[in-house]
Structures are given as structure tokens and as C-alpha cells.
VOLOMI-914737 format. One line per 3 residues: their letters; for each residue x, y, z of C-alpha. Coordinates in steps of 0.02 Angstrom, whole numbers. Example, Ala and Ser with C-alpha at 12.3 -4.5 7.8 and 13.67 -1.06 7.14 Angstrom:
<pts>
AS	615,-225,390; 684,-53,357 .
</pts>
This chain:
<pts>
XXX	-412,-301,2107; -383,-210,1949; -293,-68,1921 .
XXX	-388,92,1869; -393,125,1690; -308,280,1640 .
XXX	-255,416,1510; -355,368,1372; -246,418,1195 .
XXX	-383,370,1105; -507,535,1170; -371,658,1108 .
XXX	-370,544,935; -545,542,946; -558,745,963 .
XXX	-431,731,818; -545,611,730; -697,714,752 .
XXX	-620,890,727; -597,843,544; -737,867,440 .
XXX	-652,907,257; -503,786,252; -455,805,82 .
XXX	-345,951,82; -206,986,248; -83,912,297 .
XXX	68,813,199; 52,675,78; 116,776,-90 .
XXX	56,812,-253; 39,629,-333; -90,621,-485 .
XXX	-239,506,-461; -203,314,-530; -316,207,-625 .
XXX	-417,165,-461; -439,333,-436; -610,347,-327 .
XXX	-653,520,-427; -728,376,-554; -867,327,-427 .
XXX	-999,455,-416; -1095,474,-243; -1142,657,-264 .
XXX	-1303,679,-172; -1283,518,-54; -1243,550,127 .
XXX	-1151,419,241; -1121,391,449; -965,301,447 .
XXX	-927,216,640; -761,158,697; -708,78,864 .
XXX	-594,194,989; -420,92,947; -289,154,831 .
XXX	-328,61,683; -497,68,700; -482,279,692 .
XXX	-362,261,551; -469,149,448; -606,259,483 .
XXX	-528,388,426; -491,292,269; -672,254,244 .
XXX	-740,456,281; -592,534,144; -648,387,21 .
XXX	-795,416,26; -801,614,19; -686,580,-120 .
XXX	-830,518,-227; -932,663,-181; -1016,593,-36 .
XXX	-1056,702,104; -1001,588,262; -976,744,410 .
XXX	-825,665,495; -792,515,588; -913,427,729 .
XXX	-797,341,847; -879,236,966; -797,130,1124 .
XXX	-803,-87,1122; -871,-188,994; -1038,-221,1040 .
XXX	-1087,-39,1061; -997,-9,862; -1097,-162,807 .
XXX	-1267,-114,898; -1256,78,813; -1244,-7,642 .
XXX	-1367,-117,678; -1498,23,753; -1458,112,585 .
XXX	-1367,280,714; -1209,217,585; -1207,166,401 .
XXX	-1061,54,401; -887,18,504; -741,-100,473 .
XXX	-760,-259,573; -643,-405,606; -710,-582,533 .
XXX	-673,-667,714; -774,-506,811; -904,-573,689 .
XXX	-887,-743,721; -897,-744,918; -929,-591,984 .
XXX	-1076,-538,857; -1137,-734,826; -1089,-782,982 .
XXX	-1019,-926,928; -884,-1027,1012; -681,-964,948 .
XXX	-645,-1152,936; -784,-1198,816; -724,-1054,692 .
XXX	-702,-1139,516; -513,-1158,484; -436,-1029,369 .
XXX	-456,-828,342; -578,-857,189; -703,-974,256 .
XXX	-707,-887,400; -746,-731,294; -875,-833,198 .
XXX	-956,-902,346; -977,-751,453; -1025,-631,275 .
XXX	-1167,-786,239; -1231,-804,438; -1242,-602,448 .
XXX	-1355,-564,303; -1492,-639,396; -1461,-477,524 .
XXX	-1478,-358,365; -1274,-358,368; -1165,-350,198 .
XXX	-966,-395,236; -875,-320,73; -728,-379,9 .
XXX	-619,-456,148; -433,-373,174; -278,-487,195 .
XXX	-248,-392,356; -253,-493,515; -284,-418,687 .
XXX	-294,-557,785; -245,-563,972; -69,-614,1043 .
XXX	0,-617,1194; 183,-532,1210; 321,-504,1339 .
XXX	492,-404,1318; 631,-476,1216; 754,-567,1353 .
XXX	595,-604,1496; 553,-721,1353; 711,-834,1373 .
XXX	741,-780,1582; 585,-852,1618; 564,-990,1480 .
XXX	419,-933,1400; 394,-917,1188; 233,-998,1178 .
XXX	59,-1009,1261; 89,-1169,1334; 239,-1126,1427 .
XXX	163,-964,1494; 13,-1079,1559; 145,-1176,1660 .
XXX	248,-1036,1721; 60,-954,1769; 29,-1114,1868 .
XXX	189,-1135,1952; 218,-961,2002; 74,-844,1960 .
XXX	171,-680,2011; 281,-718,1876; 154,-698,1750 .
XXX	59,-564,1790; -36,-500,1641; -108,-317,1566 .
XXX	-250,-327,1462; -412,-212,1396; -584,-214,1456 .
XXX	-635,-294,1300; -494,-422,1293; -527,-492,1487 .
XXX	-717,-516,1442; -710,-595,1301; -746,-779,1239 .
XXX	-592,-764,1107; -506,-659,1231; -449,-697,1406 .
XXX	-570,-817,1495; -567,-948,1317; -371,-916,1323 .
XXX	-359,-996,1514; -487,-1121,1462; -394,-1188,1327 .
XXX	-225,-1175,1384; -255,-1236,1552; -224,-1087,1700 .
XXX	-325,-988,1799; -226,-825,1832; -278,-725,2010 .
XXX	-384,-556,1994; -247,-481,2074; -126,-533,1955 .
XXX	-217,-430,1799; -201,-253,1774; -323,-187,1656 .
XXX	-259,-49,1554; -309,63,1383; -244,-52,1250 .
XXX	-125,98,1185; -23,95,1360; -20,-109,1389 .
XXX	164,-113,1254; 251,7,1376; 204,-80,1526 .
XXX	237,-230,1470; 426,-210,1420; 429,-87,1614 .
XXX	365,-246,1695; 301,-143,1819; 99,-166,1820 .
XXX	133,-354,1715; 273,-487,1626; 130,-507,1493 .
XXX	28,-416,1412; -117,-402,1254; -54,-350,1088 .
XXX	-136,-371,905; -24,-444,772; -46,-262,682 .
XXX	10,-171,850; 152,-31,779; 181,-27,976 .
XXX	251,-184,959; 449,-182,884; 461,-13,958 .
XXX	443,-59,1135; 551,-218,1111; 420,-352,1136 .
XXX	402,-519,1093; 261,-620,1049; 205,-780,1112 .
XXX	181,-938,1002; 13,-979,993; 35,-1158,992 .
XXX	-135,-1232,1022; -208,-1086,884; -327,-1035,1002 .
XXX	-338,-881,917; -454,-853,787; -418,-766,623 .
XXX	-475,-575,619; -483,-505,442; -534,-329,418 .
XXX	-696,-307,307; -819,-148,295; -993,-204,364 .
XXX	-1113,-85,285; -1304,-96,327; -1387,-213,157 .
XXX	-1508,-62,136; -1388,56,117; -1275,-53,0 .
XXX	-1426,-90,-88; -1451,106,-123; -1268,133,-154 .
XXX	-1205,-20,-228; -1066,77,-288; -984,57,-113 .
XXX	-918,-104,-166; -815,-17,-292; -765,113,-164 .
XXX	-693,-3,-35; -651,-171,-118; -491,-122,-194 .
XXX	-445,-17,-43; -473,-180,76; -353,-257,-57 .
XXX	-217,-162,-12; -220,-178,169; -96,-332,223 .
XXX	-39,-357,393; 137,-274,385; 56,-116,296 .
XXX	-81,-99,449; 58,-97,584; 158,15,475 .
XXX	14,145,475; -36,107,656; 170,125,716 .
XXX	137,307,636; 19,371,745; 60,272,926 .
XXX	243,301,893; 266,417,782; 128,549,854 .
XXX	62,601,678; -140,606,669; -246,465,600 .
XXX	-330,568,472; -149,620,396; -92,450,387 .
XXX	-251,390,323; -249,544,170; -59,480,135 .
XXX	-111,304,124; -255,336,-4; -149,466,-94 .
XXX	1,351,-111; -117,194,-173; -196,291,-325 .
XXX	-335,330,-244; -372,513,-247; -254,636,-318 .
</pts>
């Protein structure tokens, strides 16, 4: 059986999310002057966006990214639609209720496509360029990809690693089939339905973990129960989870690279790109600046930290040149 899912973070960053409407004055971030990409160059005066994001961390942060960028260039937006699993974001965009969300090129590639993880073309840009050509037959645009990669991992705390002689994939497959109590694992909704999530991860690798050995959790509380060990030994992480180093984790190798890569790009609906192609301009150089290291950075802020997406978000575009 799994455990109940409880205390859902992501409501109160939701409320947070939703409660901002004008982001461009508030809280921190200083005085800095506007740089050369400054996004008071783009005029969208008169347009008028729905901007979607999922209900994790980094999707409410980039989000919130995506609303102050835009109402930067004069572009009434009205805050920040947040909107819970994948195929519910991806169905609003579609049905036109949203305008445009950042998606993850290996969401794309199996969830959206439905295509098998392990036929994903090898490497982050022709993945990008497969999924971007394939999706414009569904009246999708994929701007500029960002080197940020949120792909899936599975971690355990720093010393359960070497007690039970597990650092990659592999080994945890054996130590699942030899003793499955040992590896008992916490995962999200999403995650344990998933063809690149759990069932394609036992299929590859070679286990078939008991029901009563899973504990599905909110993604935001699986890091502190794993390093516990009280609900699981293992657990789901992204490679961009802040949650990560500050609960003392470890990840697994993923030896077999099961995995597929999961770049960050806006999706925007073609019609709307094709009224505004000035939203190319808008988020193409900030996709540019969002590596991997930066994304946890910004994501550690809120999860650990406790400061609000939309603050971290105004900081990030204020320190990058972006508005003033």
C-alpha cells in the first residue's frame, strides 16, 4: 500500500505564486541598472499573455521568471497559472486555457509523444531538435533550449550508499532483488507512473520492487525522508533538486543511462508566437543563462532557504541585465 500523500509546500507556493500580480517592484534584489539585454527594449504594450507552470519548485520559479519578463516588456500577463502533473500543464496549453509554459525536452519526448525513453536520440540538442520538429505538427513552438538539465535520479544518504553497497542503478537493482526491504523507495505520483520514471527504471535495470515497499510522497518532502530512512533508503530527486546537498544525499550512478536528457525550453502555442514573435527575443537569452548548477542554486533558495519564488525569480532577472 502507499502511504498517503501529505502537506503539499507547493499550495502555500502556489497561493504565493498567485497572490502576486505586479512583481516588478517588492521585495530585495537592489538597485542594479538595466544591461544591454535589458527586456525594456522589447515592446509588448497592448499584448496580453496566460503563462502556466507545473506545481514543483522550479517550475513556480521559472514561471515566475516568465510572468516578470514578460510584464517587463509591457505585457499584461495577471500572475502565474500553476497547474498539478504534466499532462494536465501540457493539455491547458494545448486547449489554448494557457499561452505558453516551460517544458522539459524528455516530458516532450515520452510523456507528450509518447514515445519510448530508450529510443530518445542521444544527446541534449538532438533531443531538443527532435521533440521542437515532431511538436509543430500539434501547433507547438519549443524556443531556444536552456543548458539546464532536470532529469531524474535516484539518491540515498551519504554513508547508506557505502553500508549497503549501492552507488549506481545496477547495484540498487541487486540489493532490491536480494533483500527488497532494504531498498524501499519514495517517489511522486508522476514519477511511479511514468514510462521514463519508475515502471521503465525496473524494466531496464532488472527488479520489480513490492507495492508495499513504495511510499509515495510530494516531491518537496521525498530529500528529508530519504536521509530519515524512515518511510524509504531511496528516494526520487532531479539533478537540479537544491534539496539535495542540504539533506546530505547522494545520487546514484546511472549506469545503463536510462535516463533521458530533460532540457528546459518555453513551449508557447505557434499562434501566439506567430502574433508576438518578439517572444523569442524575450526568452532566448534568458533560457541561455539557465545551467544546471544555477537552477539548483535558485531552487535551494526557496526549499531551503524559505524565500518566495517570485523574489528569487525578480533577483535572478535583475542580477542577469534583464530589467533594472
Amino acid at each position: 500500500m502507499h502511504i498517503a500523500r501529505t502537506g503539499r509546500l507547493m499550495v502555500a507556493l502556489a497561493a504565493a505564486a498567485l497572490a502576486v500580480t505586479a512583481c516588478g517592484g517588492g521585495g530585495g534584489g537592489g538597485a542594479g541598472a538595466a544591461g544591454e539585454g535589458s527586456l525594456a527594449a522589447i515592446d509588448l504594450s497592448g499584448a496580453s499573455f496566460t503563462v502556466g507552470s507545473k506545481e514543483f519548485t522550479e517550475q513556480v520559479v521559472l514561471g515566475q521568471i516568465a510572468v516578470q519578463a514578460l510584464e517587463a516588456t509591457g505585457a499584461s500577463v495577471g500572475g502565474l497559472t500553476t497547474i498539478t502533473g504534466s499532462t494536465n500543464v501540457r493539455n491547458a496549453l494545448t486547449a489554448g486555457e494557457v499561452d505558453m509554459y516551460w517544458e522539459y525536452t524528455g516530458t516532450g519526448w515520452t510523456t507528450h509523444m509518447q514515445h519510448e525513453p530508450q529510443s530518445a536520440p542521444k544527446g541534449d540538442q538532438a533531443l531538443y531538435d527532435a521533440v521542437a520538429a515532431e511538436d509543430k505538427g500539434n501547433g507547438i513552438a519549443w524556443l531556444a533550449p536552456a543548458p539546464v538539465d532536470n532529469t531524474y535520479a535516484v539518491a540515498t544518504a551519504q554513508g547508506r550508499d557505502q553500508q549497503l553497497g549501492v552507488r549506481t542503478l545496477s547495484e540498487y537493482a541487486a540489493l532490491v532483488n536480494r533483500d527488497p526491504a532494504q531498498g524501499r523507495m519514495c517517489a511522486a505520483a508522476e514519477f511511479l507512473t511514468r514510462d521514463d520514471g519508475w515502471p521503465g527504471l525496473e524494466q531496464t535495470y532488472g527488479f520489480d520492487l513490492p507495492d508495499n515497499g513504495v511510499a509515495e510522497l510530494e516531491l518537496s518532502l521525498v530529500p528529508q525522508e530519504i536521509a530519515s530512512g524512515t518511510n524509504c533508503t531511496f528516494g526520487e530527486v532531479t539533478a537540479t533538486d537544491g534539496a539535495v546537498a542540504a539533506n546530505n544525499l547522494v545520487i546514484l550512478e546511472d549506469d545503463k543511462q536510462f535516463f533521458v536528457p530533460y532540457n528546459a525550453a518555453m513551449t508557447v502555442r505557434q499562434e501566439v508566437l506567430d502574433q508576438h514573435p518578439q517572444l523569442a527575443q524575450v526568452f532566448d537569452p534568458i533560457a541561455a543563462k539557465l545551467t544546471t548548477d544555477l537552477m539548483r542554486g535558485l531552487n535551494e533558495r526557496v526549499d531551503v532557504g524559505g524565500e518566495l519564488p517570485e523574489e528569487v525569480a525578480e533577483q535572478f532577472l535583475r542580477e542577469n541585465g534583464f530589467i533594472g
